[in-house]
C-alpha positions in Angstrom: 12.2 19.7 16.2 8.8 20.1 18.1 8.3 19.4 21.3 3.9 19.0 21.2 4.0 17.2 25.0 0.2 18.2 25.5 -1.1 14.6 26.2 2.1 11.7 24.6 5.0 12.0 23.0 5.0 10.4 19.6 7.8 8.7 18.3 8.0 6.9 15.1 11.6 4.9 14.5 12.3 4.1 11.3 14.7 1.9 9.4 14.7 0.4 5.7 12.6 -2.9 6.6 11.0 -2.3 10.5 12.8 -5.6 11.4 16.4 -4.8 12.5 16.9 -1.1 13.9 13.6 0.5 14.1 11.8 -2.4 16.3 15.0 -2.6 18.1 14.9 1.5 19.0 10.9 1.0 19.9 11.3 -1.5 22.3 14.3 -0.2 23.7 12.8 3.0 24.3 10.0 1.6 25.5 11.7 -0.3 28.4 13.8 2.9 29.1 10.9 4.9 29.7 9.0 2.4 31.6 11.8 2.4 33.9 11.7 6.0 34.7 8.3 5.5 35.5 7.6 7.7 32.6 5.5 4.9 30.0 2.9 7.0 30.4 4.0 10.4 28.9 4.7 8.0 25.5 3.7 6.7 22.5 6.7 4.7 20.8 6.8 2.4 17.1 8.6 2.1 14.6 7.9 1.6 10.7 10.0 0.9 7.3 10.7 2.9 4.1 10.2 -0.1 2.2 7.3 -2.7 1.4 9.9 -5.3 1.2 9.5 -6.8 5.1 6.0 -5.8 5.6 4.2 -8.2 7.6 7.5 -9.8 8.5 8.2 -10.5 12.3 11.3 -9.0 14.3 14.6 -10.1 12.6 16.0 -13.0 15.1 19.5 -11.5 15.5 17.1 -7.9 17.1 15.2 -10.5 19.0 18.0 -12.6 20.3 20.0 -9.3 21.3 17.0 -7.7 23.5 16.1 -11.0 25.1 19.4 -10.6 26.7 18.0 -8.1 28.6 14.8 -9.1 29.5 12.9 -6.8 26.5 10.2 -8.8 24.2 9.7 -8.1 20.5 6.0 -10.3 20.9 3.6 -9.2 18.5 5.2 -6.8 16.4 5.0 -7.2 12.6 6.9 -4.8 10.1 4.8 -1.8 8.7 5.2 0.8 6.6 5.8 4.6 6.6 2.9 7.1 5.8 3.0 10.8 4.6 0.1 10.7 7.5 2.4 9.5 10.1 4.4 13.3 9.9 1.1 14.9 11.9 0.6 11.6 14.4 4.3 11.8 15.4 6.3 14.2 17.5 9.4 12.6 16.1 10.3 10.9 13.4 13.6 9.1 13.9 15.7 7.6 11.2 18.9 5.3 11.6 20.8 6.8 9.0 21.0 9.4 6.4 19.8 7.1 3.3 16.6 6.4 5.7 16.4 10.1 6.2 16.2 10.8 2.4 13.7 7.9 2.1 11.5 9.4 5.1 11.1 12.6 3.1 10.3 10.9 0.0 7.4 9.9 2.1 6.9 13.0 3.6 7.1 15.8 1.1 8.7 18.1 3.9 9.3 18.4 7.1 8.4 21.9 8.3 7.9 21.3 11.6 11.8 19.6 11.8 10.3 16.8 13.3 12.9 14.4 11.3 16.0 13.4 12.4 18.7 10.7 12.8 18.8 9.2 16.1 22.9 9.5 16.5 21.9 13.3 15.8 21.1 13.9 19.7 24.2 12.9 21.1 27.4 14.2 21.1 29.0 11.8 18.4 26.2 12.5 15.4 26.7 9.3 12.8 24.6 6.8 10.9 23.9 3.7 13.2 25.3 0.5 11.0 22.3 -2.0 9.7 22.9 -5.6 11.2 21.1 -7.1 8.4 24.7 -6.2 6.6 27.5 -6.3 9.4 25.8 -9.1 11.4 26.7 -6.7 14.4 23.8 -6.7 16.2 26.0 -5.8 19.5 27.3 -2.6 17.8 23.6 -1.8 17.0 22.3 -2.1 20.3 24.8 -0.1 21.6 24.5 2.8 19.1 20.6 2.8 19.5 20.9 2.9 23.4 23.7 5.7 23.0 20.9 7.5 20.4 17.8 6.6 22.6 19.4 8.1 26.1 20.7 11.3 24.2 16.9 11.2 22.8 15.8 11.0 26.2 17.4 13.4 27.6 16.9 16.2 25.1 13.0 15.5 25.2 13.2 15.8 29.4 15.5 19.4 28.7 12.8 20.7 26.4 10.2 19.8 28.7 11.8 22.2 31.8 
């Protein structure tokens, strides 16, 4: 994993379609670091492996679940992964291992180890469910808070 903390770090979350997990990891993460006063030292978004949602708003069960807690979705439309994305991003965060072995379809390689699963920082490593399936969303929310503290707090120990 890099750790290239010169001006941002880059993350990229992704997830098969950019409506469920991977919008619902970028905004979390985004309201996590704005309240350690730390927005700033970030860039955050997230992206899909597939065309299918592209252009598509957040999936209402994602924005239903972070409106609980105050976090908007507003604006964000699904996009797709690039092989470019690899040298923009610091990390590249997938929700599970099939999105991992779609990422490096995109990407080639990653030689830099900049690809990773976002359970894969804490201490429980495991694929985070999609909702668009289980209907879970609570599950999901938990998971990606578990994965996006643990994310967190590696980033802040590599920075010492």
């Amino acid at each position: 994993m890099t750790h290239q903390h010169q001006n941002n770090i880059k993350i990229l979350f992704v997830c098969h379609g950019n409506i469920c997990r991977s919008p619902m990891a970028e905004f979390i993460m985004k309201d996590m670091v704005e309240k350690r006063r730390q927005a700033d030292r970030f860039y955050i978004a997230s992206a899909a492996t597939s065309r299918e949602e592209i252009g598509n708003p957040v999936h209402y069960g994602t924005r239903n679940k972070l409106r609980q807690f105050g976090i908007s979705t507003e604006g964000k439309r699904a996009v797709q992964m690039t092989k470019a994305d690899y040298d923009k991003y610091d990390y590249l965060i997938g929700m599970e291992q099939w999105n991992i072995t779609n990422m490096m379809r995109i990407l080639g390689s990653d030689p830099e180890r900049k690809v990773s699963r976002l359970l894969d920082f804490g201490p429980n490593p495991r694929d985070i469910d999609d909702p668009w399936y289980t209907g879970d969303f609570d599950s999901t929310y938990r998971d990606i808070c578990e994965g996006c503290e643990a994310l967190l707090d590696y980033i802040d120990r590599c920075d010492l």
